[in-house]
N, C-alpha and C positions, 0 to 999 in steps of 0.2 A: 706872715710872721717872719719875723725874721732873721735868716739860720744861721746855725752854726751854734746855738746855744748844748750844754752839756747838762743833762739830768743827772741825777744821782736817785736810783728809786734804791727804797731801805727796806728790805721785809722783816719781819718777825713777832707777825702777830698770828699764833699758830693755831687758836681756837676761830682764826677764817680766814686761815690755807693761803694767807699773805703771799706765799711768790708766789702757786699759781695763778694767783690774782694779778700780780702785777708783772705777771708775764704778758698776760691779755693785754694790759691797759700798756705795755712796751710794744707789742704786736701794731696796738693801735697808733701809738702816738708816732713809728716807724711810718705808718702808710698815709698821717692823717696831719704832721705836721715835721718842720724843717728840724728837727733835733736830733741829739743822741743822745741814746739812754745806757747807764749799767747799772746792773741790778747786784745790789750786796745786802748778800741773805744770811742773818742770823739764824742758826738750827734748836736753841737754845736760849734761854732768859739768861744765862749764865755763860754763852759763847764770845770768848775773847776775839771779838772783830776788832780790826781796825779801820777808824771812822777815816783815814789819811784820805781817800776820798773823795772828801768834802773840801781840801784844799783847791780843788783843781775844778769842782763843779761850777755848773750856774746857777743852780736849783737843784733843793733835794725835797723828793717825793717820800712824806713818810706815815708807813704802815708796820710800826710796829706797837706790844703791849708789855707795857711793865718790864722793860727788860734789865738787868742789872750792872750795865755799863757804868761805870766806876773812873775817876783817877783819871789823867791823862787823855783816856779816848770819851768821855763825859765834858772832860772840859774844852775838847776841840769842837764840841756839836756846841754849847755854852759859846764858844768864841765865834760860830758859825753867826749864832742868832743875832749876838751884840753887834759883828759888824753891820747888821741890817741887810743880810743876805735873802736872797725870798725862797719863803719858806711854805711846804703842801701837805698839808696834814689829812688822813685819812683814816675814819673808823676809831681806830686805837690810839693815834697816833695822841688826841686828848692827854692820854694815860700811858705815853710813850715809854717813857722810863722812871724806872720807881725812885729811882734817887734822885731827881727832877721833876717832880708832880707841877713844880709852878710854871712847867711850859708851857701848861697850859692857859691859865688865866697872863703867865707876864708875855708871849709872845702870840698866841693864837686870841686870846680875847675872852676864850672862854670857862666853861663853871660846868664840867662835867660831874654830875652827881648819880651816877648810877643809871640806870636804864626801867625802863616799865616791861612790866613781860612780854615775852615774845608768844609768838603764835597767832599776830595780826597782819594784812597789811600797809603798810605806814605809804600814805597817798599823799605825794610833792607835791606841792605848787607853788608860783611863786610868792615872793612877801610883797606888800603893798607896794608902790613905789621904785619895785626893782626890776620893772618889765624891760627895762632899756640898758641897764647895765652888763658891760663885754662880755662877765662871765655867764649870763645866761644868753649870747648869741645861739642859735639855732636849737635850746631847750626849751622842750614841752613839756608840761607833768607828765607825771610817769610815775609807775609805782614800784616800792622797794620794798626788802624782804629785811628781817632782821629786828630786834627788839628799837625802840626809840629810846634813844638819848635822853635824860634830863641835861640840858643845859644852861637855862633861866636862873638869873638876867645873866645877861651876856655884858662883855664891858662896854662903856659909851660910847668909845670908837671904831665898835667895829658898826657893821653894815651887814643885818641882816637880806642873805639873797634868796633863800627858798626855805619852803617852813613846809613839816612833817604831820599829818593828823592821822591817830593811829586809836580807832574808838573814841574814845570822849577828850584824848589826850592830845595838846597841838606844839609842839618846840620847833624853833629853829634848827633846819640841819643843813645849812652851807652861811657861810657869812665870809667876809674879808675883815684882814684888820690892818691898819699902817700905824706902825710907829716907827721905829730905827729902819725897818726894812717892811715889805711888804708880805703879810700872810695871807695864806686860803686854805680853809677848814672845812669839809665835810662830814658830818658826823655817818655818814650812810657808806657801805662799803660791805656786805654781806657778801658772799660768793655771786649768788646769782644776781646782785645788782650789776656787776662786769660783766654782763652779757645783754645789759641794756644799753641802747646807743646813746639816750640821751644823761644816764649816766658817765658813759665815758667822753663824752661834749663837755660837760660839765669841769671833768677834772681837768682835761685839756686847755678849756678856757681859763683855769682857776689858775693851772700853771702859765699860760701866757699873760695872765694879767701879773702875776708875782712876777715874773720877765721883765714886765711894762713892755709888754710888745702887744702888737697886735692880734687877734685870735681866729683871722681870715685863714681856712687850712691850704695848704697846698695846692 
């Protein structure tokens, strides 16, 4: 890969403990590829961050729910996406912010509609056709914890990469999407899935492919 790239990881999704989560997946991507990371963590759905940032990243990693980012610092993440910046969506990131729901289907791809109950768990693998694609280099199934996604249909350009079956219930829960810029979307991000390695392979490769770099580690 190839270094000197700057992440931008965004916490504030607080019903799954977002920074400590993406402290781990900082820990990692420190040992396990050429980047820097900083982490800017909302405490609050209502806490006045400033997204400034994002000016200065390569990539922003983001895990946050519903937050209420408003005005000025709503529309620097808005200007982030149009320039076709690449963008890493995780868990919540869907339903990032409440005064922005169409981030979801206008720059991710996708059609988050609520979730199926939790207390199963949700077995990866990957989707048809997608055994050779970057961002599943050195992933295996593997299994995650955390209620499943309705996401179906997804839009027509993205590229389902691994698909979720969870009891009788089966959704895509990673895909990429291109239009202005490059996106990568996982719908999986529970606490204890960051403590599976080929989860956090996953994301890493999602961000090197939003890079358009290569996903070879260190």
């Amino acid at each position: 890969m190839t270094a000197g790239a700057r992440l931008l990881l965004i916490s504030g999704s607080f019903e799954y403990d977002s920074e400590e989560s993406l402290v781990i997946l900082r820990d990692y991507l420190l040992a396990n590829a050429p980047w820097s990371c900083e982490l800017l963590v909302f405490h609050s759905e209502e806490d006045p961050v400033s997204l400034e940032p994002l000016e200065s990243a390569d990539a922003v990693v983001l895990f946050t729910r519903r937050l209420l980012t408003d005005g000025a610092e709503l529309e620097r993440f808005r200007r982030y996406c149009r320039d076709g910046r690449p963008v890493v969506g995780l868990r919540t990131a869907s339903h990032a912010f409440q005064r922005w729901l169409e981030f979801d289907a206008q720059v991710l791809g996708g059609n988050y509609d609520g979730h199926f109950g939790a207390g199963e768990i949700t077995r990866v693998s990957m989707a048809e056709g997608a055994e050779n694609h970057p961002v599943l280099e050195e992933v295996e199934p593997f299994e995650a914890y955390g209620s499943l996604y309705r996401n179906t249909p997804l839009a027509a350009d993205t590229t389902t990469l691994l698909i979720g079956r969870e009891g009788e219930h089966c959704e895509p829960v990673a895909w990429t999407c291109e239009r202005a810029g490059r996106a990568f979307y996982t719908s999986l991000g529970h606490q204890r899935d960051f403590w599976e390695l080929d989860y956090l392979r996953l994301v890493r490769n999602g961000i090197a492919w939003a890079l358009d770099q290569a996903s070879t580690p260190r």
